[in-house]
N, C-alpha and C positions, 0 to 999 in steps of 0.2 A: 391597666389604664394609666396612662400619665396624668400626673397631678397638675393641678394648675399652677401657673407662675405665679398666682396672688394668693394665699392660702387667707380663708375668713376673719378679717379681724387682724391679718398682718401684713407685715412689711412685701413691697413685692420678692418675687425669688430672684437672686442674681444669675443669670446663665454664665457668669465667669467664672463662680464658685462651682456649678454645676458642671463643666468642663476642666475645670481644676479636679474636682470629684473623680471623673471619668477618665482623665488620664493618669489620674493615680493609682487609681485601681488598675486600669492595663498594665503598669506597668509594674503593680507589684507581682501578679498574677504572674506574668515572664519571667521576674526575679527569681520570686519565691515560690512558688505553685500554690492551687488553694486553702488548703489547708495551712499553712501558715500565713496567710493574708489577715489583717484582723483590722478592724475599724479605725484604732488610734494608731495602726503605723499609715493608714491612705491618710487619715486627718491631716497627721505631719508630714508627710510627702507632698500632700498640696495646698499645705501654709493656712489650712483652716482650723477650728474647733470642732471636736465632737458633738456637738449639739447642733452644727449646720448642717453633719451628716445624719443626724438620727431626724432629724427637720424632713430631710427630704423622702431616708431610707430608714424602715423597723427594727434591717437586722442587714448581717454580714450578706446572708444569702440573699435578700431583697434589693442591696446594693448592688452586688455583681450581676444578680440578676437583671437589674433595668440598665446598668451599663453595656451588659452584650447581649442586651434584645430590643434595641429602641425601635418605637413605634414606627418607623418605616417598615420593618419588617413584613411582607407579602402586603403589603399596605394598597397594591393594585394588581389585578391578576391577569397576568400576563398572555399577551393575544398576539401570536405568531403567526396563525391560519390553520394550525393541524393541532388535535389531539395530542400526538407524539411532543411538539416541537414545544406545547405548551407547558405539559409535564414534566417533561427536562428542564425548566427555564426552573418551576418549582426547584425538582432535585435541588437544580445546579444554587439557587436562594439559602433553601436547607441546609445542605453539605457546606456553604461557607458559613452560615452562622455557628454549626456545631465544630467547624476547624481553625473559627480563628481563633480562639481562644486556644490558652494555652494547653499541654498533658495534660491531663488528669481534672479539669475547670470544668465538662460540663456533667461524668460524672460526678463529681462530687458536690453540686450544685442539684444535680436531679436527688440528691440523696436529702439534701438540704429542702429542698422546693415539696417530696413525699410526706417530709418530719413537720411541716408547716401547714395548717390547713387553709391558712387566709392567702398564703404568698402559693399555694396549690389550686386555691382556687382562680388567683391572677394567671397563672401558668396557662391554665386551660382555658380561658379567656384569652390570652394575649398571643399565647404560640400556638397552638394547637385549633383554637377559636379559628386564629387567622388561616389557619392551612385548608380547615376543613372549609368557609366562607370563599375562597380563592377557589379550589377542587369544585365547588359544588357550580360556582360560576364559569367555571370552563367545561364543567359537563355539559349543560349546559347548552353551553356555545355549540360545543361536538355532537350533539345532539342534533339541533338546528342544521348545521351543514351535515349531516345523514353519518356521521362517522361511527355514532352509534346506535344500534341496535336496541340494545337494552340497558340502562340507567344504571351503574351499579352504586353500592351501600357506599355513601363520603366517607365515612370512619374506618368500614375493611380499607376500602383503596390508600385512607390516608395511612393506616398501619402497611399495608403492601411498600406504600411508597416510601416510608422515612424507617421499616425494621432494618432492611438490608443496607441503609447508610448510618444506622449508631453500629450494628453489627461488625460492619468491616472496618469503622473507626476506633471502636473500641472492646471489643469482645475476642475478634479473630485475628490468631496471630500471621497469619500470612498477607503479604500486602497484594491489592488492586491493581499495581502501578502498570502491570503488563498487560492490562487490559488500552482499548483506543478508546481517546478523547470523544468528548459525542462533538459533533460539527454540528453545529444548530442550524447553519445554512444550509450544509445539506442537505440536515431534516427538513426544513421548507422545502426547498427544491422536491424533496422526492414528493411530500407530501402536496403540494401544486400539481407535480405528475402524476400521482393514485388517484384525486380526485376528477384528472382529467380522463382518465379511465375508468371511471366509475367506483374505484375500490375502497374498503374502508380501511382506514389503518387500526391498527394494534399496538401500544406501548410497548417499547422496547421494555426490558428489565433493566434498569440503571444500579450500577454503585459507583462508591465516589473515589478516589483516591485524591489525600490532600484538599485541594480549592477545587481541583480536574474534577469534574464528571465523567464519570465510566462507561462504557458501552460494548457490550459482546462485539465483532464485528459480524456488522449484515451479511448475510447471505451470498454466495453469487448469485 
């Protein structure tokens, strides 16, 4: 949850400091990777005091954390017209939040975020909260338009859908990249045309390579 910009009892928050904050940390992150990023070199990097950063953030991980997860995040769930077209739009959200950051940033951040239990409980509120709140609304939806059958568990499908993009980003040594881009318009299109047919769609299996979104290619 983002804090408010007037904290009880003080001065308002500056959004310049705040943006000072936030590109200082990107860009130590690129520099140096996470593990050497530490509080008083982002302070000096963006002309402030440590105490404007512990103002706003607990700790190292808390910092990086709300710098490369701001509350936009799945903040509106995404309505294409199909099931398929919808879920890839997630993936495709997902896969850039966990690749913009630099090597080795978000594990080393998930290790950070396990070892903390107030900044673990934000995690699952803020990322995970959002995914499954978003998922649960496009069931949903695909429900209503008949695309499904039967309801499945938000938490499996949310695990189905985000193992096999930390997997192939950071676990398995072979890359993605030879797999086809997903077309999101074409998934509309087909998906326009199944339901002119009566037929239900099926989510593809996505992985991500890079920013790209993955896609076995379809069938003939």
């Amino acid at each position: 949850m983002r804090r408010p910009d007037r904290r009880p009892g003080g001065r308002p928050r500056e959004s310049r400091v705040d943006d000072a904050i936030a590109s200082a940390t990107r860009e130590l992150l690129a520099e140096v990777g996470y593990a050497k990023v530490t509080t008083a070199e982002v302070a000096a990097r963006a002309g402030v005091g440590k105490a404007a950063i512990y103002r706003r953030h607990g700790s190292k991980q808390e910092m990086i954390f709300d710098v490369l997860l701001p509350d936009r995040f799945l903040a509106v769930a995404p309505d294409h017209g199909s099931l398929r077209a919808d879920l890839a739009a997630v993936l495709a959200e997902v896969a850039d939040g966990m690749t913009v950051a630099p090597p080795g940033t978000v594990p080393g951040l998930l290790a950070g975020i396990h070892a903390d239990p107030v900044l673990h409980e934000r995690f699952d509120d803020k990322y995970l909260g959002a995914q499954r709140r978003t998922l649960t609304e496009i069931l949903a939806r695909a429900a209503v338009r008949g695309e499904l059958g039967t309801r499945p568990d938000t938490a499996a499908l949310n695990a189905l859908l985000v193992g096999p993009v930390f997997a192939w980003l950071f676990l398995l040594s072979e890359s993605p990249r030879a797999a086809r881009p997903v077309d999101l318009r074409a998934g509309r299109r087909r998906a326009r045309a199944d339901r002119g047919r009566g037929r239900r769609m099926t989510p593809p299996v996505l992985v991500p390579a890079g920013r790209a979104l993955l896609s076995p290619a379809d069938p003939a």
